[in-house]
Wavefront OBJ file of the C-alpha trace (Angstrom):
o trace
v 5.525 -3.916 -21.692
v 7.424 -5.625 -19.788
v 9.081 -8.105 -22.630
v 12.807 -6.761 -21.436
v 13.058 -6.925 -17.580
v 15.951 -6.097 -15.785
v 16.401 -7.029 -12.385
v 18.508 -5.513 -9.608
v 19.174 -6.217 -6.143
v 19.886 -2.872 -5.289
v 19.847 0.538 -6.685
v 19.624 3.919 -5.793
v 16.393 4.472 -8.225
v 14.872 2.755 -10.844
v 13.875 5.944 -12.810
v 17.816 7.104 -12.812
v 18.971 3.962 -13.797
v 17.122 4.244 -16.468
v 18.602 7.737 -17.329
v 21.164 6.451 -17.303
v 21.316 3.296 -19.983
v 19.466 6.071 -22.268
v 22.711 8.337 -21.553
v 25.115 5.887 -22.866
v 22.928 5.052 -25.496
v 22.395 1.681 -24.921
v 19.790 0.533 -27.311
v 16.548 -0.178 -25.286
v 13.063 -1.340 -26.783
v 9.898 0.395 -25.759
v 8.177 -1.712 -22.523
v 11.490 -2.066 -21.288
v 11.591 -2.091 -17.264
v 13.563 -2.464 -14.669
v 12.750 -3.860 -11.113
v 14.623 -3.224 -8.124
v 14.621 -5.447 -5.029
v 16.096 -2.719 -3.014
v 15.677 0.883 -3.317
v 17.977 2.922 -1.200
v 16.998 6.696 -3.311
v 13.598 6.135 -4.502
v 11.886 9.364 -5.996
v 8.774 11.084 -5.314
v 7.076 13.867 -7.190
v 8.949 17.285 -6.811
v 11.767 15.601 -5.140
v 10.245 14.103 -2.290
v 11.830 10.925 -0.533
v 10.000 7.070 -1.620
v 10.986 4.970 1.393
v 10.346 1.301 0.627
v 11.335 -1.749 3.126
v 13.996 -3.729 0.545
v 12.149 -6.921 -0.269
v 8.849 -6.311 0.347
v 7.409 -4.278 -2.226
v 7.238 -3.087 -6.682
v 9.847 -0.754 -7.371
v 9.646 -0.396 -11.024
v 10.519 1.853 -13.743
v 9.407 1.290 -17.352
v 10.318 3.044 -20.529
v 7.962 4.501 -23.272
v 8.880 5.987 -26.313
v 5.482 8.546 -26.868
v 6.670 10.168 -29.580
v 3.279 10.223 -31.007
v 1.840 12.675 -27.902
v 2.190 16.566 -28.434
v 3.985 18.316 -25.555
v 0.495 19.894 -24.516
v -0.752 16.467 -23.662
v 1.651 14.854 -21.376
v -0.315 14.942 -18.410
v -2.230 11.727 -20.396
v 0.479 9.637 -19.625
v -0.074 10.293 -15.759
v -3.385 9.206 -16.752
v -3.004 6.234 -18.432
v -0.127 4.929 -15.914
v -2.935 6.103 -12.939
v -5.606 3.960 -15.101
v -3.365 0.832 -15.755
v -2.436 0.319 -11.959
v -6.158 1.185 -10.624
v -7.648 -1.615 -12.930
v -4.740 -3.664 -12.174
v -5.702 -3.563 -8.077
v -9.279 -3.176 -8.700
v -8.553 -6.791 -10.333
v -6.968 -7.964 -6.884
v -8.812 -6.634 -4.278
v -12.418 -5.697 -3.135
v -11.073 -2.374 -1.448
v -12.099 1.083 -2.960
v -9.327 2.106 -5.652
v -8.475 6.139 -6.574
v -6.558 8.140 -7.525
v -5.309 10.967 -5.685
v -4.341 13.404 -7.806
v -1.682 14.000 -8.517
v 0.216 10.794 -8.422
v -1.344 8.370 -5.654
v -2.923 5.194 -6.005
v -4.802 5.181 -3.191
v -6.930 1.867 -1.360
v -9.764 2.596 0.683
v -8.036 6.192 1.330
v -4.982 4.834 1.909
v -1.736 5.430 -0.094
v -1.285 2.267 -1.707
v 1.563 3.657 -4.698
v 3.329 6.656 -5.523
v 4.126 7.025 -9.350
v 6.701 9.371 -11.045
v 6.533 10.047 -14.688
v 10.125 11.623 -15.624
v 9.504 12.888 -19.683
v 12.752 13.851 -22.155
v 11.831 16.569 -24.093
v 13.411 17.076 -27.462
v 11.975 20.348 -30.035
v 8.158 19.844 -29.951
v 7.656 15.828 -28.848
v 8.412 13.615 -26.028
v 11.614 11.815 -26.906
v 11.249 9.027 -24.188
v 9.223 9.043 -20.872
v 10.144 7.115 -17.266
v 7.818 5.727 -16.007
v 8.337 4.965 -12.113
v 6.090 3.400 -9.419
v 5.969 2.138 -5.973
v 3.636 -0.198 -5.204
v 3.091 -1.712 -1.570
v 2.873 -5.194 -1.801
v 4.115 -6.750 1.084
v 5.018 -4.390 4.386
v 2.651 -4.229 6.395
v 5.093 -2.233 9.406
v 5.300 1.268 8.548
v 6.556 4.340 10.282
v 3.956 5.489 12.869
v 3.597 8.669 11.490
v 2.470 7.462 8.602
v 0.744 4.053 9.018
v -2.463 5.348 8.994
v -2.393 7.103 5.487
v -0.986 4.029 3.987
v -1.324 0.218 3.083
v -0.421 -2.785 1.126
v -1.564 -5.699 -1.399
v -0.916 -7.903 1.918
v -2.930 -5.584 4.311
v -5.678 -5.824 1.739
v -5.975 -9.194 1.281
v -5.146 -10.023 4.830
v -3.180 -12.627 3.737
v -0.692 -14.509 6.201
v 2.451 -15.124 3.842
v 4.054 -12.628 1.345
v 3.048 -12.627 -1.875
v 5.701 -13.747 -4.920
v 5.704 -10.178 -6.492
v 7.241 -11.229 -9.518
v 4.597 -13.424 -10.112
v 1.991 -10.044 -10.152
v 3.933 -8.695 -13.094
v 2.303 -10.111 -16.219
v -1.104 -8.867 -15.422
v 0.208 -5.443 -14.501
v 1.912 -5.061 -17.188
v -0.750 -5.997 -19.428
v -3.434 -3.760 -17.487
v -0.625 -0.755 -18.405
v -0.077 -1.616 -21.920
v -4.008 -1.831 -22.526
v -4.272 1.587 -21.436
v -1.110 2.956 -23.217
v -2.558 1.138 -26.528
v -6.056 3.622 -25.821
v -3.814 6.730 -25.837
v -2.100 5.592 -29.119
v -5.499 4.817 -30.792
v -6.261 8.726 -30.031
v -9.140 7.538 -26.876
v -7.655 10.769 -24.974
v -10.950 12.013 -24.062
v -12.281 8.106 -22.648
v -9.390 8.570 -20.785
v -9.621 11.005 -18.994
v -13.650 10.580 -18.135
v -12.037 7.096 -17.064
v -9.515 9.552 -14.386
v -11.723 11.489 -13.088
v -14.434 8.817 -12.641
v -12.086 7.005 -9.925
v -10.766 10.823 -8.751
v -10.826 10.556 -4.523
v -12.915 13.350 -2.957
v -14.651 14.509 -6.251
v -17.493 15.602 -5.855
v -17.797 15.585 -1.931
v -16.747 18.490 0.344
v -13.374 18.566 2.095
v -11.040 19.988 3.918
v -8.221 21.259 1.771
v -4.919 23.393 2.399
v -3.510 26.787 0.441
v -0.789 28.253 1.708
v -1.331 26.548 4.739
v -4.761 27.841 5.072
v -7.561 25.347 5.552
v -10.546 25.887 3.013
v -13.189 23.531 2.180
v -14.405 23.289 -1.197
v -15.467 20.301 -3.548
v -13.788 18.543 -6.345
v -14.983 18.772 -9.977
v -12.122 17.409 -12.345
v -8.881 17.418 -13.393
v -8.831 19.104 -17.052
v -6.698 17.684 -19.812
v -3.744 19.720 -19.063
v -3.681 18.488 -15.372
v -5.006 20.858 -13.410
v -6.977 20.083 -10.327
v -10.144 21.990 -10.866
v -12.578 23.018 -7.235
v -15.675 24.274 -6.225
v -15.465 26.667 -3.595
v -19.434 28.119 -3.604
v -18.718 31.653 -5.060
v -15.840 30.401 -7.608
v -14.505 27.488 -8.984
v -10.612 27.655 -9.334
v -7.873 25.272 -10.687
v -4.564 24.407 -9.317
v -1.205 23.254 -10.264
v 1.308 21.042 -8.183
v 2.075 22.032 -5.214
v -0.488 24.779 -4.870
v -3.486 22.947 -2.789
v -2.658 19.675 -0.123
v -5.225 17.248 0.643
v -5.923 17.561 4.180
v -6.636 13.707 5.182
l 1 2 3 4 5 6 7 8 9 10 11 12 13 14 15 16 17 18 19 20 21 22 23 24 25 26 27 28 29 30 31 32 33 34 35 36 37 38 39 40 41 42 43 44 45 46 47 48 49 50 51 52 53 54 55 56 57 58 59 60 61 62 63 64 65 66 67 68 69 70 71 72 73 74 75 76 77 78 79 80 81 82 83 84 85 86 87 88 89 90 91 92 93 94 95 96 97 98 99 100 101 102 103 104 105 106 107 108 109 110 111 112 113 114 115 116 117 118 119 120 121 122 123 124 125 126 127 128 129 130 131 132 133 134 135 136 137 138 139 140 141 142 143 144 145 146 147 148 149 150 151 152 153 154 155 156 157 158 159 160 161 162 163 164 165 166 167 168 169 170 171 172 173 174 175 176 177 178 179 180 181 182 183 184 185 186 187 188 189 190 191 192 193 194 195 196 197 198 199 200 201 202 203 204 205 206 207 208 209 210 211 212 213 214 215 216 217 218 219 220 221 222 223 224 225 226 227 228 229 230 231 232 233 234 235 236 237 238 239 240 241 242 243 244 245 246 247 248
């Protein structure tokens, strides 16, 4: 991962730029990603808005080609992607590292990076998969409204200067690829013990939102298909996307 790296100053989003060379059929090898230094349409799962101060932090797309995964078993790439960045800042910080399902990385419970996995379907496999993430590195000003819920490599690390984020790259990338290697040697089920062992809130009760109701009720797992499973006392009861909010 990471042998072809593209670099752009600014584009509207990593993950359509991608898209888009794979559109026009530009040959691109597997592990090829492309960094953006500015981000001005950044995506977040079910189209909300990544905001990302231009400079300052990863914005970074990579392209797999999993043909080898059934359909059924896509959610594992969410898992492996989760895995690879969680080992990768468990490796540079002290802080507590999970994830929040679905698609947070978070540090200390605070969202530290947002990923976006964009899959290509074609008959019964997974022609190609984008892989997208935002990863704070180096803001440490955010919006008010939010600055609580979120955080940075730099906030972490309570370092003075900014980091060189290029420099962070190689050891991401290989912390990804190690985990994308498990899934292709058929370690689904390590993987996914691997998820839920790092899974924020599991197994402690808390405060949750359905339909804008507030129930409490305990986290058990997410299944292989992606589901969030809880414990609510008299039933246990699993959830797709959008159906249940963390209330933090």
């Amino acid at each position: 991962m990471g042998l072809n790296l593209i670099k752009l100053d600014r584009v509207a989003s990593t993950n359509d730029y991608l898209r888009e060379q794979l559109s026009n059929f530009k040959p691109l090898a597997e592990g090829s990603a492309i960094m953006a230094t500015e981000q001005f349409q950044g995506k977040g799962q079910r189209g909300n808005i990544w905001r990302s101060e231009p400079g300052k932090n990863l914005t970074l797309s990579i392209l797999l080609y999993p043909s080898f995964l059934d359909i059924s078993k896509q959610f594992f790439l969410n898992v492996v992607i989760s895995l690879g960045i969680a080992k990768w800042l468990q490796a540079q910080t002290k802080a507590q590292i999970t994830v929040k399902w679905p698609n947070d990385i978070m540090a200390n419970q605070q969202k530290i990076c947002g990923i976006l996995i964009e899959n290509q379907i074609k008959k019964d496999s997974i022609s190609s998969s984008i892989t997208g993430m935002g990863i704070n590195i180096n803001q440490t000003d955010f919006p008010a409204e939010i600055s609580h819920k979120v955080c940075s490599l730099k906030n972490l690390l309570q370092k003075p200067d900014d980091m060189c984020i290029e420099s962070l790259l190689p050891e991401l990338f290989y912390h990804l690829e190690t985990q994308y290697d498990r899934l292709k040697a058929g370690d689904g089920a390590e993987l996914l013990k691997d998820y839920n062992s790092i899974l924020m809130w599991r197994g402690e009760k808390h405060n949750f939102l359905i339909d804008n109701v507030k129930v409490e009720g305990t986290i058990t797992e997410v299944d292989k298909e992606g589901q969030l499973w809880v414990d609510f006392g008299k039933k246990v009861v699993s959830f797709n996307l959008k159906e249940i909010a963390y209330q933090l």
